[in-house]
C-alpha positions, 0 to 999 in steps of 0.5 A: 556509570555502567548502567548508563553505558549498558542502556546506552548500548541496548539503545544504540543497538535497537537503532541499528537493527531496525530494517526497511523492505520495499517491493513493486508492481504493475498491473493494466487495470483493476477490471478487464476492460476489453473492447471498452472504450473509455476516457481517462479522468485523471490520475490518482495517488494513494498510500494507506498504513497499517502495523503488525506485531511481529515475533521472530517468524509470528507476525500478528496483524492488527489490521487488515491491508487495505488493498480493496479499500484503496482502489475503491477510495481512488474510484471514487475520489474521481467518480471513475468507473475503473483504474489503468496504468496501476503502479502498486508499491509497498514497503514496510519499516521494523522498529523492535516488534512492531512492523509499520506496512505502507501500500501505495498506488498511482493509477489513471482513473477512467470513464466508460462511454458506454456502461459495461454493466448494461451488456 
């Protein structure tokens, strides 16, 4: 009876010492787009995760975040040439010690009228 009242605190405990962090930003575009004109495809919404191993102030992650690879997928999931408007978020959750990260976008994917690669 003590063992199970002692697991039962231990387990207990790791639930209510769990945490959630959450942080957000804007930016106006993911390339300078001065004096470009331009039409909007559409919008875009992302998320992707990925988990590190963290002990006490060491935090070991198992993957790279996957900042560039989101904006690249939203390019291309509209065949846009760059991103406007981005609202960026990421929020992590801990459980023990492994810490489960989440990145976030939503954009308005755009066209160029005329190709700025081309200047």
């Amino acid at each position: 009876m003590k063992q199970l009242l002692v697991i039962s605190l231990i387990i207990l405990f790791s639930f209510l010492s769990n945490c959630a962090t959450a942080s957000a930003g804007i930016a106006t575009s993911n390339i300078p787009i001065v004096d470009q004109k331009y039409s909007v495809i559409g919008p875009v919404e992302k998320s992707k995760h990925w988990f590190t191993i963290d002990f006490a102030f060491i935090g070991i992650p198992l993957s790279k975040p996957p900042v560039d690879t989101i904006i690249q997928e939203a390019i291309n999931e509209k065949e846009a040439d760059a991103l406007i408007n981005i609202r960026h978020w990421n929020d992590k959750i801990i459980i023990l010690f492994v810490t489960i990260n989440r990145f976030g976008i939503n954009a308005e994917a755009v066209k160029f009228e005329n190709d700025p690669k081309k200047k």
